[in-house]
C-alpha positions in Angstrom: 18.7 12.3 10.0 15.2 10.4 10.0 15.1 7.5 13.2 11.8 6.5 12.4 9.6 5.8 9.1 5.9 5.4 9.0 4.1 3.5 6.9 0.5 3.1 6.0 -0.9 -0.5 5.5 -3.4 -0.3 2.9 -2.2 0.1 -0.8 1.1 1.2 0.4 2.9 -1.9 2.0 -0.5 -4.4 1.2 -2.3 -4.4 -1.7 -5.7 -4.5 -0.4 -7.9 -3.1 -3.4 -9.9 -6.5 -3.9 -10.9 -6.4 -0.3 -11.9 -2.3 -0.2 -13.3 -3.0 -3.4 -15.8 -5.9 -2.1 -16.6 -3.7 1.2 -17.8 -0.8 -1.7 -20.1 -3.3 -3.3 -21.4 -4.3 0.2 -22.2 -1.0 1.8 -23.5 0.2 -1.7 -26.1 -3.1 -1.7 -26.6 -2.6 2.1 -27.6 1.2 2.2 -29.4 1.0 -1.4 -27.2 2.8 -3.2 -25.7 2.1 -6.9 -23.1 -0.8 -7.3 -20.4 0.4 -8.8 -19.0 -0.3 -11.9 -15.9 -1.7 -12.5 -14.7 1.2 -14.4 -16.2 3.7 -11.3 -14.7 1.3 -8.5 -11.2 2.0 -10.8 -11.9 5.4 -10.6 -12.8 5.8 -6.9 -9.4 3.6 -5.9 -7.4 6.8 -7.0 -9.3 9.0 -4.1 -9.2 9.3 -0.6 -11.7 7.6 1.8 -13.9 10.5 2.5 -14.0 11.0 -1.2 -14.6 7.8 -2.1 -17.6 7.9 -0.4 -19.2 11.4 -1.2 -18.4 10.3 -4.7 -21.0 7.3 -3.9 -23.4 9.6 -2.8 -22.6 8.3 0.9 -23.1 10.9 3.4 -20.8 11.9 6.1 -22.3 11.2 9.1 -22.7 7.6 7.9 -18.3 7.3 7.1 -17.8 6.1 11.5 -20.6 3.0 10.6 -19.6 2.4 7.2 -16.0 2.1 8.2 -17.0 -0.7 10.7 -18.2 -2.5 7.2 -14.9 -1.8 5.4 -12.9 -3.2 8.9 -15.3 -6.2 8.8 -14.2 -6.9 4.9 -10.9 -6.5 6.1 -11.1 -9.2 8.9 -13.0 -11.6 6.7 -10.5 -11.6 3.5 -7.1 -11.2 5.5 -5.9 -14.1 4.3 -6.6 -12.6 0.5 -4.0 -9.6 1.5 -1.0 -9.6 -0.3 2.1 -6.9 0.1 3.1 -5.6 -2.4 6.6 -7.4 -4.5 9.4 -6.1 -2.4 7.5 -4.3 0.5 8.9 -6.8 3.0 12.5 -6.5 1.3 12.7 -3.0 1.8 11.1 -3.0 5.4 14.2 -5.4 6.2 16.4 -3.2 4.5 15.4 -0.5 6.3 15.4 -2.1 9.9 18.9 -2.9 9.3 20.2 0.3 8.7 19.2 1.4 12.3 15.3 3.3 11.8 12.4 2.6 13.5 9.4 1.2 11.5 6.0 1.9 11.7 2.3 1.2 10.3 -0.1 3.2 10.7 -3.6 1.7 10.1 -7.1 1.7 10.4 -6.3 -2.2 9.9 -6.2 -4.4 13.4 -2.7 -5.6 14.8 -4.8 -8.9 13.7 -5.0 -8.1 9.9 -1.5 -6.5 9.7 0.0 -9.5 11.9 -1.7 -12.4 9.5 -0.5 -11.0 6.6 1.3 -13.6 4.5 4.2 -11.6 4.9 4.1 -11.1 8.2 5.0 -7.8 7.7 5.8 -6.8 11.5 8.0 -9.2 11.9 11.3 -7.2 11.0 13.9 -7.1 13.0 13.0 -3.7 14.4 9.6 -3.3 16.2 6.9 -2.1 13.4 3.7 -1.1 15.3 0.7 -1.0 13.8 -1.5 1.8 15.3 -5.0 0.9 15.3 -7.5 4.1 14.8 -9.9 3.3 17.4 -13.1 3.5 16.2 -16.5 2.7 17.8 -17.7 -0.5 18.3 -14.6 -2.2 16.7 
């Protein structure tokens, strides 16, 4: 039998696509690349990060800087975050029936923590697991 479940933050517990979607628009404006359209921003929020980016025309070695944009986004518009209907039901639900919860997030404990939610605070311990990255 499972004792733990991991979860990941963004567009899985949070729906964050307003925020990922303004960090797109900035780094496209910043680097001078094309600003998405709404209908290639739609299309884009189906892929993964790495994809999203080649898909941009963003090249690889740039993904460590431009994530520190995206994190920025994220620290700027945390209060905008919203889980998704239910997330914090079934986190609850969860905790009570004995498993250890946990997110696992590029996101900082700060940005997971201030969620309106307050998603980590279940019964059980939820940890969020930061990815250390450069500069952040």
């Amino acid at each position: 039998m499972f004792k733990a479940i991991i979860f990941d933050f963004d567009g899985t517990l949070a729906d964050s696509w307003e925020v990922i979607n303004l960090a797109l628009r900035r780094i496209a404006a910043r680097y001078g690349y094309a600003i998405p359209s709404q209908a290639e921003l739609e299309e884009l929020k189906r892929l993964p990060v790495k994809e999203r980016f080649k898909k941009m025309g963003l090249p690889a070695y740039r993904i460590p800087e431009l994530l520190k944009d995206v994190n920025m986004a994220f620290v700027e518009k945390q209060d905008s975050l919203r889980p998704f209907p239910g997330a914090r039901e079934i986190l609850l639900a969860l905790a009570e029936r004995g498993f250890k919860l946990y997110v696992l997030s590029t996101n900082t404990r700060e940005v997971i923590g201030n969620n309106p939610d307050h998603l980590e605070q279940t019964p059980e311990e939820i940890l969020e697991i930061a990815n250390e990255q450069p500069g952040t």
